[in-house]
C-alpha positions in Angstrom: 95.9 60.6 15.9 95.9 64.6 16.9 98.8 65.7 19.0 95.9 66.5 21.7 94.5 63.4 21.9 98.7 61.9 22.2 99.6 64.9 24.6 96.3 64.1 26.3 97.2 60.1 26.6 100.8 61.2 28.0 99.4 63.7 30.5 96.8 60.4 31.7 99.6 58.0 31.6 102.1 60.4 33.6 99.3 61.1 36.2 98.5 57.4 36.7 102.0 57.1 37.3 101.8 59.4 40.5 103.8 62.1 38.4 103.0 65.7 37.6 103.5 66.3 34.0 107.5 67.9 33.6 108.2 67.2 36.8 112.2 65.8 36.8 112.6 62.7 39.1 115.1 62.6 41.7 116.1 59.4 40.3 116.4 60.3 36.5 120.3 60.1 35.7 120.3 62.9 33.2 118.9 65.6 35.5 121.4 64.6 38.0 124.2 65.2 35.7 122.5 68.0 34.4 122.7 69.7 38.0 126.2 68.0 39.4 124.3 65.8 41.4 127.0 63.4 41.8 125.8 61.1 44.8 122.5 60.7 43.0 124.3 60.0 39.8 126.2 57.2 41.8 122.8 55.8 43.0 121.6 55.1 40.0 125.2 53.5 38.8 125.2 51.2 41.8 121.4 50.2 41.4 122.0 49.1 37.6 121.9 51.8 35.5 124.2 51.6 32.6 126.5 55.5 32.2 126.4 55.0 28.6 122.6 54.9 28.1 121.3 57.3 25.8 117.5 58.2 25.5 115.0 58.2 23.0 116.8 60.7 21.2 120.3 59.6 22.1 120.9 62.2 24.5 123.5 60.7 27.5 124.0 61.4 30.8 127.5 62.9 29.6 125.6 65.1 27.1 123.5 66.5 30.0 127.0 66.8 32.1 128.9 68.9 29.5 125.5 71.1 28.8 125.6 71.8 32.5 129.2 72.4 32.9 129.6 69.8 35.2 133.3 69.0 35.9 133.3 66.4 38.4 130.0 64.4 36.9 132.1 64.9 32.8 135.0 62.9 35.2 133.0 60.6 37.4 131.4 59.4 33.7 134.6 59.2 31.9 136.3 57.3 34.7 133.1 54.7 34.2 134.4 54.0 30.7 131.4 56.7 28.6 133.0 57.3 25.0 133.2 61.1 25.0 132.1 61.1 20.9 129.3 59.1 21.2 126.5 61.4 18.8 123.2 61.7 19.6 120.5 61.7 16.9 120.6 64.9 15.6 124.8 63.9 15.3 125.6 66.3 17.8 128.0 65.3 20.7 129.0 66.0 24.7 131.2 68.7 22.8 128.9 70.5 20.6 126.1 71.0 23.8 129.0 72.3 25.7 130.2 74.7 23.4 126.1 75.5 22.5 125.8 78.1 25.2 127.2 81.5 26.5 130.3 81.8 28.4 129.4 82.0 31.9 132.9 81.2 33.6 135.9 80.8 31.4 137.7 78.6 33.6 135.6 76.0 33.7 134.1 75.6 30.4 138.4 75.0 29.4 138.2 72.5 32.2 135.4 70.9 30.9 136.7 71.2 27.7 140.1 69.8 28.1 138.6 66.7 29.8 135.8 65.8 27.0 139.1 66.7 24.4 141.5 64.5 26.4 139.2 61.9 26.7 138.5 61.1 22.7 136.3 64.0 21.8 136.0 64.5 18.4 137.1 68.1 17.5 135.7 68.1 14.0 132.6 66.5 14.4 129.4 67.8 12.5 125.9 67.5 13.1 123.3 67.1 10.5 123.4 70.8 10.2 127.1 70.1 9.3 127.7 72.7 12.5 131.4 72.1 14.7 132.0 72.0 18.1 133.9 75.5 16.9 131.5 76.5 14.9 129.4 76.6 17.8 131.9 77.9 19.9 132.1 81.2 17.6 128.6 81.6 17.3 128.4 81.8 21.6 131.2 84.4 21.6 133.1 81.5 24.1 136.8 83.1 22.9 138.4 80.8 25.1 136.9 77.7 23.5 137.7 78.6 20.5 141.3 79.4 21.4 141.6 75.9 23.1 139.7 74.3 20.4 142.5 75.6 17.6 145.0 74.8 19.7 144.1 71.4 19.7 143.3 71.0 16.1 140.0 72.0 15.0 139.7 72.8 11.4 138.4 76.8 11.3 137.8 76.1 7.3 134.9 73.3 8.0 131.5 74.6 6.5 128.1 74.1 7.6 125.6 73.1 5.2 124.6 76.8 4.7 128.5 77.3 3.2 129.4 79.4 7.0 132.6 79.0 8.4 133.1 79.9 12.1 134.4 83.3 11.0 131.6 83.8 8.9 129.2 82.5 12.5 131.5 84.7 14.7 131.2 87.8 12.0 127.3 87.7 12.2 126.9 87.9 16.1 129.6 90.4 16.4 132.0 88.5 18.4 135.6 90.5 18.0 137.7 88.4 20.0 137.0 85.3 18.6 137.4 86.9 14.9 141.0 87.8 16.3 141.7 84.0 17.1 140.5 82.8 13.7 141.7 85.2 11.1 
């Protein structure tokens, strides 16, 4: 089958569903933690949804909560019993997606951070790519992260499956004040 007679079968079967193609649902849990949408996140609880389901891929609703910085969702999830390791299928967790972006506001993302580590977050998990939540962390230039995540424990020696350390991530993208807290 060509991918444009499979895209072209998705686009038909998206349509005949009243949808337009990429448009999110109100209902869809994982844009609603995505965006802090806690009362529609609670909707879909109470009408039967399960907080722990993962997609196609694995990705959770907690995954989509910790991507999108969202404090009160990471707690309202936690509180309904989601593992905070749980891996999706690339073996990346709530922790690494949190980590995988730029530092917007400090603050929070330790917030966030704290809660996904209190809660059972695996600091030293890798993903296929044998990439850390720190790892991550020092390629974003999120200095705070990093400082929280040695804090706690993560291992700065762990090496991705190209041999880089998180000094060695940290060292390409020029970030000098997460070099300080790893040498």
């Amino acid at each position: 089958m060509s991918p444009w007679f499979i895209r072209q079968r998705w686009r038909e079967a998206v349509e005949q569903a009243g949808r337009i193609p990429f448009e999110p649902t109100p209902d869809d849990p994982w844009h609603a933690a995505y965006r802090g949408d806690l009362a529609a996140l609670q909707h879909c609880v109470a009408t039967g949804f399960q907080p722990q389901t993962a997609n196609e891929i694995g990705y959770t609703p907690l995954m989509a909560a910790a991507r999108g910085e969202q404090f009160e969702i990471l707690r309202y999830l936690i509180s309904q019993g989601v593992p905070a390791g749980v891996a999706d299928q690339s073996g990346s967790t709530a922790l690494h997606g949190f980590v995988s972006q730029a530092p917007v506001d400090p603050q929070r993302q330790v917030a966030c951070l704290r809660l996904l580590m209190d809660a059972g977050a695996e600091l030293n998990a890798q993903n296929e790519s044998g990439i850390s939540p720190l790892m991550h962390a020092a390629w974003f230039g999120c200095h705070e992260c990093v400082r929280e995540l040695l804090t706690r424990g993560a291992d700065p020696h762990l090496r991705d499956q190209q041999r880089r350390t998180a000094r060695d991530l940290a060292t390409a993208r020029r970030h000098s004040a997460v070099l300080e807290l790893l040498s």
